[in-house]
N, CA, C and O atoms as a GROMACS GRO file, in nm:
protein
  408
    1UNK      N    1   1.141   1.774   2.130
    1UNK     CA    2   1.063   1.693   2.221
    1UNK      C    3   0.917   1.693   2.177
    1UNK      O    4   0.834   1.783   2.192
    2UNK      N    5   0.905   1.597   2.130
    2UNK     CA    6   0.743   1.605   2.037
    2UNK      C    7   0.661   1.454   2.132
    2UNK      O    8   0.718   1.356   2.177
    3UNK      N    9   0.571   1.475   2.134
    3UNK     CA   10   0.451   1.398   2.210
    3UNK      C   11   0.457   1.265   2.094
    3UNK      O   12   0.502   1.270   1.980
    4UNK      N   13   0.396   1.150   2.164
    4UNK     CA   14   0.452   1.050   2.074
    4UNK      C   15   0.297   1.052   1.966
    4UNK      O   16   0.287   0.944   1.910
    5UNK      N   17   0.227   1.109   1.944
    5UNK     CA   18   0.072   1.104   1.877
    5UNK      C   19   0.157   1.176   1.778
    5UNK      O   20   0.136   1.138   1.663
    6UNK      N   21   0.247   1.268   1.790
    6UNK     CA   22   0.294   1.396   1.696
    6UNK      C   23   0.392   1.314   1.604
    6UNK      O   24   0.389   1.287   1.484
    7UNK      N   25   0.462   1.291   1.686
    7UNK     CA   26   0.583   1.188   1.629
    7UNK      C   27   0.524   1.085   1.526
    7UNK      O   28   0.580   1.067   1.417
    8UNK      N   29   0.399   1.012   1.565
    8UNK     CA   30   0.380   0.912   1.465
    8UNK      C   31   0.303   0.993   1.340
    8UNK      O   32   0.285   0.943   1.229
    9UNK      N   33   0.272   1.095   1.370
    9UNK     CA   34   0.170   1.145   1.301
    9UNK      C   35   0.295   1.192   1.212
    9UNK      O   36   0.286   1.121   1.112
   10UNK      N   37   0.393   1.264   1.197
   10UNK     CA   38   0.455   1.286   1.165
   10UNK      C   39   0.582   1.193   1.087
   10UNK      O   40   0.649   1.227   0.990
   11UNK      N   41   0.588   1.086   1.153
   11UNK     CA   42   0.648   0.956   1.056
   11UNK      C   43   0.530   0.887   0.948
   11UNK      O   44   0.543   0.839   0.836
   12UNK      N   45   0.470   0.896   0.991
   12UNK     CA   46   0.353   0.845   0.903
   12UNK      C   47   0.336   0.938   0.768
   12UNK      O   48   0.345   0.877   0.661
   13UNK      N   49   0.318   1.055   0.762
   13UNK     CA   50   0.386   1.142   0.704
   13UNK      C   51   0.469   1.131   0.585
   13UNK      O   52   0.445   1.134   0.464
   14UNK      N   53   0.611   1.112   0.681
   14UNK     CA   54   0.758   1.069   0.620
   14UNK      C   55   0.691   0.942   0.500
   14UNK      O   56   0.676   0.960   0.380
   15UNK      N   57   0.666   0.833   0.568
   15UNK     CA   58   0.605   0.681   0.449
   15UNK      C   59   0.513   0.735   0.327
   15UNK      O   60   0.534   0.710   0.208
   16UNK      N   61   0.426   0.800   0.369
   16UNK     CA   62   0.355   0.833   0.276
   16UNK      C   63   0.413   0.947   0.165
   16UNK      O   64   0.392   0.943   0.044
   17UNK      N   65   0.461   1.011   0.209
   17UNK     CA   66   0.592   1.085   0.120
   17UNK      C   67   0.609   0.976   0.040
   17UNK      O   68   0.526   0.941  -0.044
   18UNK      N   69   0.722   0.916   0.063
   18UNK     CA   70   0.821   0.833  -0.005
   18UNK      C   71   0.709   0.706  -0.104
   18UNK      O   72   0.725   0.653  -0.213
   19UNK      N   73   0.606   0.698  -0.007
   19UNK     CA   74   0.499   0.644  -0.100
   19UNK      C   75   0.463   0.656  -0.228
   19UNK      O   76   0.479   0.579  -0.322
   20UNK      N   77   0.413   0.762  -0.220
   20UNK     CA   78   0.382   0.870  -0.385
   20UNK      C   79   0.450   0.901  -0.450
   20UNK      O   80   0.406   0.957  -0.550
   21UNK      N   81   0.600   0.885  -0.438
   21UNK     CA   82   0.699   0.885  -0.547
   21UNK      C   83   0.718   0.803  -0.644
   21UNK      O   84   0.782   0.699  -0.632
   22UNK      N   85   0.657   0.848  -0.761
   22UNK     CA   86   0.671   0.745  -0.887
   22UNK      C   87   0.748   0.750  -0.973
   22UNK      O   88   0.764   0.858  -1.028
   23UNK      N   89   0.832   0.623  -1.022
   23UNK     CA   90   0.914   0.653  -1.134
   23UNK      C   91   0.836   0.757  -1.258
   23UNK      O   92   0.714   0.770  -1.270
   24UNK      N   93   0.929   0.817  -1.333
   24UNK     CA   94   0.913   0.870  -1.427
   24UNK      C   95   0.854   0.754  -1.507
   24UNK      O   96   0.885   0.638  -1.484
   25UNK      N   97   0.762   0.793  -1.605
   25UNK     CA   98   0.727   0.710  -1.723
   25UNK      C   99   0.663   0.589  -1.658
   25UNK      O  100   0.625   0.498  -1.731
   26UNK      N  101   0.649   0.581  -1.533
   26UNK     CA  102   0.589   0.443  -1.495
   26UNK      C  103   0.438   0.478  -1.414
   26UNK      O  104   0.426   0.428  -1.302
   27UNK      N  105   0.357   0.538  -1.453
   27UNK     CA  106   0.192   0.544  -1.418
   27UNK      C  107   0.184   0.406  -1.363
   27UNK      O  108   0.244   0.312  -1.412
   28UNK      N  109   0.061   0.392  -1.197
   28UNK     CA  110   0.036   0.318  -1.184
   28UNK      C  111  -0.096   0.309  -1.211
   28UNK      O  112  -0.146   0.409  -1.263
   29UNK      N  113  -0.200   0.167  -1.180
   29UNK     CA  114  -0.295   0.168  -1.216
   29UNK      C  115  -0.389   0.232  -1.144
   29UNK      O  116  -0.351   0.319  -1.066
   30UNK      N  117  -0.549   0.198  -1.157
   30UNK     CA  118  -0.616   0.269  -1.025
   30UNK      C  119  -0.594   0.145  -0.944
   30UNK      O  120  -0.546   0.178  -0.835
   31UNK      N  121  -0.608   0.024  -0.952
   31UNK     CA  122  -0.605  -0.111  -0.865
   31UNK      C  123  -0.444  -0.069  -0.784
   31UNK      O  124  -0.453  -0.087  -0.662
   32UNK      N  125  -0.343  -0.032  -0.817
   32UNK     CA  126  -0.238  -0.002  -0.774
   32UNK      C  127  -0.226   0.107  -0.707
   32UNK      O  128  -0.135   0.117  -0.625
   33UNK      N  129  -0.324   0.220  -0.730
   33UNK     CA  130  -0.330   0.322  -0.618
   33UNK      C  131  -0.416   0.312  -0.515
   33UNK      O  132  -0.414   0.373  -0.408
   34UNK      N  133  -0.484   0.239  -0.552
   34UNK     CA  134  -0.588   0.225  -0.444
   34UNK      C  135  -0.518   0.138  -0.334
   34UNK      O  136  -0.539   0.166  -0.215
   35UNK      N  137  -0.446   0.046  -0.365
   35UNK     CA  138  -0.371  -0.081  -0.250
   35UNK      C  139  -0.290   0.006  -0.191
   35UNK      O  140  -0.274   0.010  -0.069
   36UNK      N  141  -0.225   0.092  -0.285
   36UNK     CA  142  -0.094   0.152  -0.209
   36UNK      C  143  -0.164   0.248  -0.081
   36UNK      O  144  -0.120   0.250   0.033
   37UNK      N  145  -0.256   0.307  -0.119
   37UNK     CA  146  -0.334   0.404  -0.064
   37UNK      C  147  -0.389   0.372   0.085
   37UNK      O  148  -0.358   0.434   0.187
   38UNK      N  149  -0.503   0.228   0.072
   38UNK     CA  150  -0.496   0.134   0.169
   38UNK      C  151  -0.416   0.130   0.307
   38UNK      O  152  -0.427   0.140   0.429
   39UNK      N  153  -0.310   0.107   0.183
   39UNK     CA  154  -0.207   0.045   0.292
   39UNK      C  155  -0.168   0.139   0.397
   39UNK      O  156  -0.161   0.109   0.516
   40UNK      N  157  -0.138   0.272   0.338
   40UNK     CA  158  -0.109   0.378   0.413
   40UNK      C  159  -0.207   0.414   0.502
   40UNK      O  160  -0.188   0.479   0.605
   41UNK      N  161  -0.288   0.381   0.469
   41UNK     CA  162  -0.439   0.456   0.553
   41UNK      C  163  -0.463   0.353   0.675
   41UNK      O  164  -0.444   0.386   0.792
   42UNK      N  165  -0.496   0.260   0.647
   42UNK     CA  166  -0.460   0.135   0.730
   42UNK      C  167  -0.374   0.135   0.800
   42UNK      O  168  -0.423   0.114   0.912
   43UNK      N  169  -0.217   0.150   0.812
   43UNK     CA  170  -0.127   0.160   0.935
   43UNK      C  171  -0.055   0.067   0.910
   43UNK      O  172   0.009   0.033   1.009
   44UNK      N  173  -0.022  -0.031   0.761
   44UNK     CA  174   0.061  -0.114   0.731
   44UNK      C  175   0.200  -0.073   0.687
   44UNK      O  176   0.284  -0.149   0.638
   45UNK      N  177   0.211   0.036   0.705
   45UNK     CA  178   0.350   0.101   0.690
   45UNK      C  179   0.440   0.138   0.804
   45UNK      O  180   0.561   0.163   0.805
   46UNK      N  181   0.336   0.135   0.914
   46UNK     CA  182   0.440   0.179   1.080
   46UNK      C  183   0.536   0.094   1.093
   46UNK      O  184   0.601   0.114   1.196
   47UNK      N  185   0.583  -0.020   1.010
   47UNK     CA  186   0.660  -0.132   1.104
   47UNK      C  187   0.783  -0.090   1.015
   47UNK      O  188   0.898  -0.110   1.054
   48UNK      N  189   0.753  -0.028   0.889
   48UNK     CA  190   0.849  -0.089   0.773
   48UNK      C  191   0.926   0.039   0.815
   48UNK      O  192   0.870   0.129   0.878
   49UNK      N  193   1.062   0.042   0.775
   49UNK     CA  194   1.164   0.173   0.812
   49UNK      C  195   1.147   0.229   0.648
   49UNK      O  196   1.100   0.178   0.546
   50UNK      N  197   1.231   0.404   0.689
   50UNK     CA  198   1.171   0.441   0.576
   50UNK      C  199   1.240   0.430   0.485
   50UNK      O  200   1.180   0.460   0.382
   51UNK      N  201   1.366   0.393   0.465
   51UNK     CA  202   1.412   0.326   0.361
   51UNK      C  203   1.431   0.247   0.275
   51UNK      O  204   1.513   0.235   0.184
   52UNK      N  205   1.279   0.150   0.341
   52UNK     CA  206   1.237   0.082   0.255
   52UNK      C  207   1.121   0.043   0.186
   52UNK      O  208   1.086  -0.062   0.131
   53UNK      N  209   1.053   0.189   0.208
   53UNK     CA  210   0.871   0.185   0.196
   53UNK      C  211   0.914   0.143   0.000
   53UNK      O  212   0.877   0.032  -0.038
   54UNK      N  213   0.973   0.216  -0.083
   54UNK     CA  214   0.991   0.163  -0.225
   54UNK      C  215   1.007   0.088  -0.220
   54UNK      O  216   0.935   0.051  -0.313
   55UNK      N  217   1.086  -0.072  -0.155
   55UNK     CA  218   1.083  -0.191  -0.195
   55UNK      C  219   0.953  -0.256  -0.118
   55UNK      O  220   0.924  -0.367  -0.164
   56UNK      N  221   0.873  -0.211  -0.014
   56UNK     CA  222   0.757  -0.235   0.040
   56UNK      C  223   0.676  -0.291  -0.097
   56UNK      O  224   0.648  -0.398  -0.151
   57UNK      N  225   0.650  -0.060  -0.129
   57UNK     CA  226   0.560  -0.052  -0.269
   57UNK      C  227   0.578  -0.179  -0.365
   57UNK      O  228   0.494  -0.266  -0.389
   58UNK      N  229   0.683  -0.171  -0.405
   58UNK     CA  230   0.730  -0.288  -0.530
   58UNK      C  231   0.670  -0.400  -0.500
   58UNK      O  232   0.582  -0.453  -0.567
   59UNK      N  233   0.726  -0.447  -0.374
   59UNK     CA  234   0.674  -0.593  -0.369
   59UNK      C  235   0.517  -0.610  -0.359
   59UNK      O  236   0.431  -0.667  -0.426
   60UNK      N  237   0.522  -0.538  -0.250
   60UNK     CA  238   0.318  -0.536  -0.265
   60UNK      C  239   0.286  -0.541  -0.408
   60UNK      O  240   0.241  -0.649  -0.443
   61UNK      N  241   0.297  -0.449  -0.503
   61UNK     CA  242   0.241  -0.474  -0.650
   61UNK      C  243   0.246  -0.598  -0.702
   61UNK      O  244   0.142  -0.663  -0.709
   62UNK      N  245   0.328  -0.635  -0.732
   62UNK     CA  246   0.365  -0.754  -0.743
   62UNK      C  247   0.325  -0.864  -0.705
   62UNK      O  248   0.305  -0.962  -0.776
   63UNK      N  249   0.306  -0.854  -0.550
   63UNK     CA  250   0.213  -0.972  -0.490
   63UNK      C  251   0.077  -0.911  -0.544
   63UNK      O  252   0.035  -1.000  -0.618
   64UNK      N  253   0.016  -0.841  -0.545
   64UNK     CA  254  -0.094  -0.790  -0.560
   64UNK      C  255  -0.141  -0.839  -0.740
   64UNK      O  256  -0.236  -0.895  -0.794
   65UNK      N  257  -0.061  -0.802  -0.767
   65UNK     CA  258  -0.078  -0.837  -0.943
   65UNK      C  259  -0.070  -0.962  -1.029
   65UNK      O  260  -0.109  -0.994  -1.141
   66UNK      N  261   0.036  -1.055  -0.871
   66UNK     CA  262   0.038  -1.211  -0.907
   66UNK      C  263  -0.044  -1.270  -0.847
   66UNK      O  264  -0.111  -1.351  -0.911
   67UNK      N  265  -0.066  -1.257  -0.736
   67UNK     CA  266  -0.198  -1.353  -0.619
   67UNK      C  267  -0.342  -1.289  -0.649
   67UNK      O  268  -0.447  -1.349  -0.671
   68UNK      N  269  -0.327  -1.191  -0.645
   68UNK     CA  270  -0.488  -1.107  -0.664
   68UNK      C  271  -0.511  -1.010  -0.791
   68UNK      O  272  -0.554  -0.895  -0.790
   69UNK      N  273  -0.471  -1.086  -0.899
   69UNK     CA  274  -0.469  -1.060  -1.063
   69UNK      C  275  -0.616  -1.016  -1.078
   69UNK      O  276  -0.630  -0.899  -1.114
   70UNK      N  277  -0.744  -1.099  -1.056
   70UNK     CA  278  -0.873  -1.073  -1.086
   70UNK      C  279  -0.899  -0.978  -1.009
   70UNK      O  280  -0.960  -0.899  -1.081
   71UNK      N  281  -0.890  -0.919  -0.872
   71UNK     CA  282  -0.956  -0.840  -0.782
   71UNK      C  283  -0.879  -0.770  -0.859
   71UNK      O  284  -0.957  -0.744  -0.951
   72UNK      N  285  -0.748  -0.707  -0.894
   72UNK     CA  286  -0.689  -0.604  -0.948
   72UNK      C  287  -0.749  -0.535  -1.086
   72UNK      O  288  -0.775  -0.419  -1.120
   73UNK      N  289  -0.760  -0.680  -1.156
   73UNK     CA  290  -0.797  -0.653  -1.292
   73UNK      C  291  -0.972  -0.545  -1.286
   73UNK      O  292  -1.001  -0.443  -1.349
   74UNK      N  293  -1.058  -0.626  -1.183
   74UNK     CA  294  -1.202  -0.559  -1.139
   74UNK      C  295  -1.202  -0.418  -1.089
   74UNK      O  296  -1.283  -0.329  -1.115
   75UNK      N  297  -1.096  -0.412  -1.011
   75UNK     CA  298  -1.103  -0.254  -1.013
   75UNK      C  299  -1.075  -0.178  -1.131
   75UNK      O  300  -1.157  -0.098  -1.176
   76UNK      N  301  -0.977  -0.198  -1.176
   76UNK     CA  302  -0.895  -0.123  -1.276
   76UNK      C  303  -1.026  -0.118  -1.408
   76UNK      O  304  -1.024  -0.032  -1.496
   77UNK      N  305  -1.114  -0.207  -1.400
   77UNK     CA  306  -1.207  -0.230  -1.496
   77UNK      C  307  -1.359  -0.146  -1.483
   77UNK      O  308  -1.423  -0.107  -1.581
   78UNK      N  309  -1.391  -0.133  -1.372
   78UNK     CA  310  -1.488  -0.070  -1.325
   78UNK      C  311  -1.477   0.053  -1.187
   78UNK      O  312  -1.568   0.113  -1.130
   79UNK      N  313  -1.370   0.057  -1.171
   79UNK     CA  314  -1.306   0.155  -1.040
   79UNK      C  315  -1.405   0.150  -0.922
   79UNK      O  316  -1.418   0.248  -0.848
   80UNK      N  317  -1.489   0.012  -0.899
   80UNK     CA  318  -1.574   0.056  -0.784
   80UNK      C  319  -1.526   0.033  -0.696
   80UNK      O  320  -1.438  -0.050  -0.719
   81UNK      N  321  -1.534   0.073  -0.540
   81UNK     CA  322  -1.404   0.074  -0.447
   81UNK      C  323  -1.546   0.064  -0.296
   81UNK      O  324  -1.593   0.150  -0.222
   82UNK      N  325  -1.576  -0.109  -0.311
   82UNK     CA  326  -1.705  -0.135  -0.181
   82UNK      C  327  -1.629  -0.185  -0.062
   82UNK      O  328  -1.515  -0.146  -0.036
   83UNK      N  329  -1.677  -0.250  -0.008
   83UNK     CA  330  -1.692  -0.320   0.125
   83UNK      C  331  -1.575  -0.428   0.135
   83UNK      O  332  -1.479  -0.438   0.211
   84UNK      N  333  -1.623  -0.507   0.025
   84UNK     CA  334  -1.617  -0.614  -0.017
   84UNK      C  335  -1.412  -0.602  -0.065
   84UNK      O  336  -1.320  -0.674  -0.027
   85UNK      N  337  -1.411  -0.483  -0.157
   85UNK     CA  338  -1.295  -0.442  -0.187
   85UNK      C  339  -1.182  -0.398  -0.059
   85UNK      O  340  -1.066  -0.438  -0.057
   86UNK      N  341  -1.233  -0.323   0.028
   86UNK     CA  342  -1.180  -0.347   0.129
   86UNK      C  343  -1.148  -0.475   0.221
   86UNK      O  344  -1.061  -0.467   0.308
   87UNK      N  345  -1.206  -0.568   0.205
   87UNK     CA  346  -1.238  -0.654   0.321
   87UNK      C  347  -1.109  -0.731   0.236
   87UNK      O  348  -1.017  -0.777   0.304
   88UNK      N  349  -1.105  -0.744   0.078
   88UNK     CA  350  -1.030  -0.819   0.011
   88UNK      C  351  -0.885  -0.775   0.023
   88UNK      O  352  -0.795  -0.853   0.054
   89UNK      N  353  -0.860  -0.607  -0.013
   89UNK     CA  354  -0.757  -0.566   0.044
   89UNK      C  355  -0.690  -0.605   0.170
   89UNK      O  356  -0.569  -0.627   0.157
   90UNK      N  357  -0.756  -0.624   0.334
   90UNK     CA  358  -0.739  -0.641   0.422
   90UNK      C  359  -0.651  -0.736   0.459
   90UNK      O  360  -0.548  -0.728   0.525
   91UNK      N  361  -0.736  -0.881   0.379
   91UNK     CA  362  -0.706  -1.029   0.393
   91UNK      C  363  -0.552  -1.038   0.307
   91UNK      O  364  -0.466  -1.108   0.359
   92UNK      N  365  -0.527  -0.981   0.204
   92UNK     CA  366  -0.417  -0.959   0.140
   92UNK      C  367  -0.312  -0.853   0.183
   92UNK      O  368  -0.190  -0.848   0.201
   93UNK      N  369  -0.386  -0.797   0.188
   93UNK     CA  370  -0.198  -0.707   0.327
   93UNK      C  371  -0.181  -0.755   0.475
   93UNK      O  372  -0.094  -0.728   0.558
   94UNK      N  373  -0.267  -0.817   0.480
   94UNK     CA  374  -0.219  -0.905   0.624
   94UNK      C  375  -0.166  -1.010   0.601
   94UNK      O  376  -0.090  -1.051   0.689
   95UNK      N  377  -0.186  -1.106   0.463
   95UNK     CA  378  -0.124  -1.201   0.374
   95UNK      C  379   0.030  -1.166   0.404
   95UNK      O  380   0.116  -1.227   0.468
   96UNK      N  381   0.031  -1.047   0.332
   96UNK     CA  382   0.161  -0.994   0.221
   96UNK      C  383   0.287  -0.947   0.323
   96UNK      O  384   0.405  -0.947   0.289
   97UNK      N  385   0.230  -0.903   0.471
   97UNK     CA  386   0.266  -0.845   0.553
   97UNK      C  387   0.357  -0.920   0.636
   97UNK      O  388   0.471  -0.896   0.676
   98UNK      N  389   0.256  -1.039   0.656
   98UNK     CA  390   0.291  -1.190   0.772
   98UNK      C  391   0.440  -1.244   0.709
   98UNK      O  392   0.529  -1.304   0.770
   99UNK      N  393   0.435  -1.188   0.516
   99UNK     CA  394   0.556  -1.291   0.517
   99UNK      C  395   0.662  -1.202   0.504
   99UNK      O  396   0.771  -1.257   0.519
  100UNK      N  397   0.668  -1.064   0.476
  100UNK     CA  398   0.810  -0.956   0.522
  100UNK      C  399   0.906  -1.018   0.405
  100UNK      O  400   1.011  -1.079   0.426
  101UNK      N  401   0.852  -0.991   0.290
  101UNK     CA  402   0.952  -1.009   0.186
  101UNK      C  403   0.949  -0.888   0.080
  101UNK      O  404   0.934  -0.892  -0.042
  102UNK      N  405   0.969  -0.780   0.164
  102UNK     CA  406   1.024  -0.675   0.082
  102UNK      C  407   1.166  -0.652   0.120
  102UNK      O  408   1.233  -0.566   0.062
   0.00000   0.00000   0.00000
């Protein structure tokens, strides 16, 4: 019987686990840790069940690497992580989110 603040705190948890699991041999970028990172921190993972935060991850990259190629490429190029980078992240996981194609 856990208080529901505990409970989420604790599923939240669980996502982010399953988050940070990377294939072998497959390094992501910093533009790719940073979104994934985001996302978790942000609260874009409460909806998704946890069996499917890896096809979440996947697809987000993907959208991330096909729609927002230059913002990706700018981090990964200079690692600066502003305002601006957030605000861009934002507009794109609320994008990526609205259409539930993981």
């Amino acid at each position: 019987d856990l208080d529901d603040a505990t409970r989420s705190q604790l599923e939240h948890g669980q996502r982010v686990t399953e988050l940070m699991k990377q294939k072998q041999y497959s390094p992501q970028s910093v533009a790719e840790m940073a979104v994934v990172i985001f996302a978790a921190n942000e609260g874009y993972l409460k909806k998704v069940p946890l069996n499917k935060i890896a096809d979440f991850e996947a697809s987000l990259l993907s959208f991330m690497n096909g729609s927002h190629g230059e913002l990706m490429k700018t981090i990964n190029q200079n690692g600066d992580y502003t305002d601006a980078t957030a605000a861009s992240f934002k507009a794109a996981l609320d994008n990526f989110v609205s259409t539930q194609t993981w």
